[in-house]
C-alpha positions as CSV (number, residue, x, y, z in Angstrom):
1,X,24.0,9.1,-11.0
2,X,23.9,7.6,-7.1
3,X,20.4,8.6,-5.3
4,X,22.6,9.9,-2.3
5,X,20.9,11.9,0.5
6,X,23.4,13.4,2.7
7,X,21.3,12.8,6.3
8,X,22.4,13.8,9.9
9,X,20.6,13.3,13.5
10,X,21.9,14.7,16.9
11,X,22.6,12.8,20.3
12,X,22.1,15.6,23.1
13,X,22.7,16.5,26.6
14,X,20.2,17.9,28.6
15,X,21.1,21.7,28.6
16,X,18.4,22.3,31.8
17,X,15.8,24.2,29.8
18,X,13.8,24.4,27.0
19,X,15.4,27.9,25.3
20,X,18.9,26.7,26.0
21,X,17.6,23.0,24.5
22,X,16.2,24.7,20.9
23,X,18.9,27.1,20.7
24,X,22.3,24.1,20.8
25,X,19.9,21.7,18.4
26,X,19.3,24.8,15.9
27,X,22.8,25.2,15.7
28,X,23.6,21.4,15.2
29,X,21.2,21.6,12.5
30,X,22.9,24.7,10.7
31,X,26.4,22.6,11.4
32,X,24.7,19.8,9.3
33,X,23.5,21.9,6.6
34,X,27.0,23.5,6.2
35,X,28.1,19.4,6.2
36,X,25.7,19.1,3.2
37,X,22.9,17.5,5.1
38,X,19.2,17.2,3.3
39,X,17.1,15.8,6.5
40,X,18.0,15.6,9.9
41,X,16.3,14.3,13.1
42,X,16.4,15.1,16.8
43,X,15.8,12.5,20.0
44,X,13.1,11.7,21.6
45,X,11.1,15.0,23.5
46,X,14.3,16.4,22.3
47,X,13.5,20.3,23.6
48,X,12.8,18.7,27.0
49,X,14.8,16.3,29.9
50,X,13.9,12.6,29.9
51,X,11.0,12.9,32.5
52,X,8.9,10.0,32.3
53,X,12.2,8.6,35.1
54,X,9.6,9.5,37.5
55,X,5.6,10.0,38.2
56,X,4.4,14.1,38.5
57,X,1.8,16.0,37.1
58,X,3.9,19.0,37.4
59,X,5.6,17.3,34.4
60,X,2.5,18.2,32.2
61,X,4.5,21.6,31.3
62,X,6.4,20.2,28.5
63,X,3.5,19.5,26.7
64,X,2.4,21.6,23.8
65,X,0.4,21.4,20.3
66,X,1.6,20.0,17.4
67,X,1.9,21.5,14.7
68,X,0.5,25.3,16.4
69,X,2.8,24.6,19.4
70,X,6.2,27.0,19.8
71,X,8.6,24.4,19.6
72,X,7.1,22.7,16.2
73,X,6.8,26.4,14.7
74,X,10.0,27.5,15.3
75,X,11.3,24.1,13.5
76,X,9.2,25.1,10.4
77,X,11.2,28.5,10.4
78,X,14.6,26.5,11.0
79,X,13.5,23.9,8.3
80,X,13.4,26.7,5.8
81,X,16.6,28.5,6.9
82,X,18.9,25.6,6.3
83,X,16.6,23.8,3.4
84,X,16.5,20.6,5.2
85,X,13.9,18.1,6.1
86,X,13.6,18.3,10.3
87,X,11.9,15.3,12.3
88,X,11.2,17.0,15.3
89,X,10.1,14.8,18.3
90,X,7.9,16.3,21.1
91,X,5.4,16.2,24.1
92,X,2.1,16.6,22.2
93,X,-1.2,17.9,23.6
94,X,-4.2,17.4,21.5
95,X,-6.5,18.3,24.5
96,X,-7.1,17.8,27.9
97,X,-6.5,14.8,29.3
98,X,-5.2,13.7,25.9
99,X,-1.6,13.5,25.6
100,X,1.7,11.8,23.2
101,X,4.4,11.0,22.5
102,X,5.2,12.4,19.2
103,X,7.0,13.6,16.3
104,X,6.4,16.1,13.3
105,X,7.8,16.0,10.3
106,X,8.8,19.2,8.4
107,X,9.6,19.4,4.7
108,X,13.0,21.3,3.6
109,X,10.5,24.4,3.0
110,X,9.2,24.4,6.0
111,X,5.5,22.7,5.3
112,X,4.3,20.5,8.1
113,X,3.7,17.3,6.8
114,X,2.4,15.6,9.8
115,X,3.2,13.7,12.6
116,X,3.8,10.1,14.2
117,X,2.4,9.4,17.6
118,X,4.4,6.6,19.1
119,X,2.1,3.2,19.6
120,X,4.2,1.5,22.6
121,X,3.5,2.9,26.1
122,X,6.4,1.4,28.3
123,X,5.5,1.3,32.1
124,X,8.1,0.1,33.9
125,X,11.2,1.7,36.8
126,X,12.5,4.8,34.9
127,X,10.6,4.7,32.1
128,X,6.7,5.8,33.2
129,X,5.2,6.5,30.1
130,X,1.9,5.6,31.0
131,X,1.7,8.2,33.4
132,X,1.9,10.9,30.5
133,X,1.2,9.3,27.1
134,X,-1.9,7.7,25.5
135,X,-0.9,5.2,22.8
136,X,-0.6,6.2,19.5
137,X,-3.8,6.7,17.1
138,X,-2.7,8.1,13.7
139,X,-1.1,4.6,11.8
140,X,2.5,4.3,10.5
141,X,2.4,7.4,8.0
142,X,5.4,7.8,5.9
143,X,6.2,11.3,4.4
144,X,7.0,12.7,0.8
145,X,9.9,15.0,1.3
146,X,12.4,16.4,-0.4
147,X,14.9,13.5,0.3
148,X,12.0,11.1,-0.2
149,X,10.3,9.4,1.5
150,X,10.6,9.3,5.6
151,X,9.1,7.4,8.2
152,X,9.2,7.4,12.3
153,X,9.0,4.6,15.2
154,X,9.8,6.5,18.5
155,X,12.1,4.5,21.3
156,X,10.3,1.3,22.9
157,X,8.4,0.8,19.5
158,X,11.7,-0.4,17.9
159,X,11.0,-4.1,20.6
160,X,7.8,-4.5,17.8
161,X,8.2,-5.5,14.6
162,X,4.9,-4.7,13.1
163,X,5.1,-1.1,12.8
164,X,8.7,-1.1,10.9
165,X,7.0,-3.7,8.7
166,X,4.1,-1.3,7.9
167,X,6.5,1.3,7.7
168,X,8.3,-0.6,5.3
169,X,4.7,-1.8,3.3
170,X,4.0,2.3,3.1
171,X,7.1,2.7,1.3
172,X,9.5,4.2,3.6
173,X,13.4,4.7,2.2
174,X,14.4,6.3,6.2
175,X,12.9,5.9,9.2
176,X,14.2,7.9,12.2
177,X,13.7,6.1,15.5
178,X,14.3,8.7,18.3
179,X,14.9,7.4,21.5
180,X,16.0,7.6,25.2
181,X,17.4,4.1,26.9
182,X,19.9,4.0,29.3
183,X,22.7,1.4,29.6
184,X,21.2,-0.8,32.0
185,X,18.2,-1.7,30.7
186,X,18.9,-3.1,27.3
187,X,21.9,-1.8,26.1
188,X,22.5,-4.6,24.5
189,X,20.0,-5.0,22.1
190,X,20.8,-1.1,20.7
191,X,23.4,-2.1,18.0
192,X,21.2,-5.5,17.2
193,X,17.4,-4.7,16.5
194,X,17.9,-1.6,14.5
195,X,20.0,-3.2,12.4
196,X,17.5,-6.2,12.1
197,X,14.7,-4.2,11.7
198,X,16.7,-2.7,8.3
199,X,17.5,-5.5,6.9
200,X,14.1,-7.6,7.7
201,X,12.8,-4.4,5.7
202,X,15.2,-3.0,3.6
203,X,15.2,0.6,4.0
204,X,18.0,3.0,6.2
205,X,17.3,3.1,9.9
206,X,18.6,6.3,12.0
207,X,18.8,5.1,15.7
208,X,19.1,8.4,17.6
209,X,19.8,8.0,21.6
210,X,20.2,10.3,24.5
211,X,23.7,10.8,26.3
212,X,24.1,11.7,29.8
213,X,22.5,11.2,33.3
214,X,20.1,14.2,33.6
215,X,17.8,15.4,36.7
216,X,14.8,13.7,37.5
217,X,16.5,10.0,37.6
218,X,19.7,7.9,37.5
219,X,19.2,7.1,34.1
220,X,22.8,6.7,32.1
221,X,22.1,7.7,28.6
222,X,24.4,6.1,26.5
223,X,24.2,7.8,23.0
224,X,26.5,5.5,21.0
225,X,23.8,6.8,18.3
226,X,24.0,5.8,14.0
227,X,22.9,5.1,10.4
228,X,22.6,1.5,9.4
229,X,21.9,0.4,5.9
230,X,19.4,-2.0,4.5
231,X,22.2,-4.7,4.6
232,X,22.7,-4.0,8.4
233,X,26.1,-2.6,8.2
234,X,26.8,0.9,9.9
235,X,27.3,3.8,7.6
236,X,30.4,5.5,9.1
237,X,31.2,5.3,12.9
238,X,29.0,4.8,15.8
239,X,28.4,7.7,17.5
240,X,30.1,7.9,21.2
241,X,28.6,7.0,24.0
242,X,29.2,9.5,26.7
243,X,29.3,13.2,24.4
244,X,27.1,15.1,23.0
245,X,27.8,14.4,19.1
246,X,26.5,15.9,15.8
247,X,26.2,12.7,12.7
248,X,26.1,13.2,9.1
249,X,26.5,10.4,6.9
250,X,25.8,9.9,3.0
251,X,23.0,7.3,1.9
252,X,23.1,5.5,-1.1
253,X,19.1,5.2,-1.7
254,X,20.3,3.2,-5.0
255,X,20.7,0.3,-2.4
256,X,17.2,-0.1,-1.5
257,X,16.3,-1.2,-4.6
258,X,19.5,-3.1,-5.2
259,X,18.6,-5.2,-2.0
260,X,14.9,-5.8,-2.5
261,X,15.7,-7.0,-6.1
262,X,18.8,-9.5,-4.5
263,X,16.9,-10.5,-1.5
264,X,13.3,-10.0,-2.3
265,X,11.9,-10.2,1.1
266,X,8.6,-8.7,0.3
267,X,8.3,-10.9,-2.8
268,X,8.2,-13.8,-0.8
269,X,5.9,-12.8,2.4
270,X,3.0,-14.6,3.0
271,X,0.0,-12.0,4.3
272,X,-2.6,-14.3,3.7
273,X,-1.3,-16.8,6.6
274,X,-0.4,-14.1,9.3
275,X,-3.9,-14.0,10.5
276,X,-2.8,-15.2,14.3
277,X,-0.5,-12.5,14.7
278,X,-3.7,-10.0,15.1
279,X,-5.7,-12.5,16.9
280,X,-6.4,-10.8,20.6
């Protein structure tokens, strides 16, 4: 019998709070249960705007712990209402003074399994990061779920190759990449290095993007978000690139074995000659 996992993510509009935020992605979420999904994952600070378009402390609000925070535990409670596996991506504060950009990852019975804390710090017009985020600390974990097993790489990380080949080296089947980039930045390179990234590693990529212009900048998210296969070919449609959209699509984990076996990239790598490539 296939290995199919029935997945879904959401592309969202800024509703202009946090309530109003939670409330529209719980529903999308019971949508994708109803649809059949088994895991499904939100964009990037997905219960908050895109504020890192400018510089202000004031900003500091969103912030909250993970996994003790609100947003995280009401997630757990939705996780365990629909039976699916929820990658939730949030403002994280571990401290004072200590703050990222992360994501937790909640098994279909609500268990916290942990989190990713995105490595890549971007600083550059609409797109501050560095202002609010400290680079990431905690490796490339992937999680055993109930779909199997799930990674993450959060936005500006998906430029780097290194951490969807560790990803890939941990054993991930999925890896969610939550994100917020606007069309005139590098729109371009949307529908090309996910779909690299997949096949240079052969698992399923889910490329989640924002859609809209929201407050605090002129950034023109442009959604258009989707599933790609570790062949590189687009499960189903691309999402849209001006609505809000919910995407379920059917994954045929079979193939990631099928296309190892066929192409057998990590076979043929050569670890013991990459030495450079950490040199400072």
């Amino acid at each position: 019998m296939p290995n199919v996992v029935t997945a879904a993510l959401v592309q969202a509009t800024w509703t202009g709070d946090t309530e109003s935020m939670l409330a529209k992605h719980e529903e999308h979420a019971r949508e994708a249960a109803r649809r059949g999904a088994k895991v499904i994952g939100f964009q990037e600070v997905f219960n908050a705007p895109y504020f890192c378009q400018v510089q202000d402390a004031g900003h500091y609000r969103w912030a909250e712990a993970v996994p003790d925070g609100p947003t995280v535990r009401r997630m757990r409670d939705l996780a365990r209402e629909t039976g699916m596996v929820v990658v939730a991506p949030v403002f994280e504060v571990e401290q004072p003074g200590h703050y990222y950009n992360t994501a937790a990852v909640i098994d279909a019975d609500g268990t916290y399994l942990g989190k990713y804390r995105k490595h890549h710090i971007p600083q550059v017009k609409g797109f501050w990061e560095k202002f609010y985020f400290r680079p990431g600390n905690l490796g490339w974990p992937v999680f055993d779920t109930a779909v199997g097993r799930v990674g993450v790489y959060i936005c500006y990380d998906r430029h780097f190759p290194e951490g969807w080949r560790q990803l890939g080296l941990n054993g991930a089947q999925l890896v969610y990449n939550p994100s917020a980039t606007h069309r005139g930045l590098s729109a371009y390179l949307w529908q090309l290095e996910q779909p690299a990234a997949a096949v240079a590693n052969e698992y399923f990529v889910a490329a989640i993007n924002r859609v809209g212009v929201e407050e605090y900048g002129d950034n023109d998210f442009y959604g258009t978000s989707y599933f790609v296969d570790p062949r590189g070919q687009f499960v189903g449609d691309v999402a849209g690139d001006t609505k809000e959209e919910l995407v379920v699509r059917d994954l045929d984990f079979d193939l990631i074995d099928e296309v190892r076996q066929q192409w057998a990239f990590y076979r043929d790598r050569r670890p013991d000659a990459y030495e450079g490539l950490v040199r400072p």
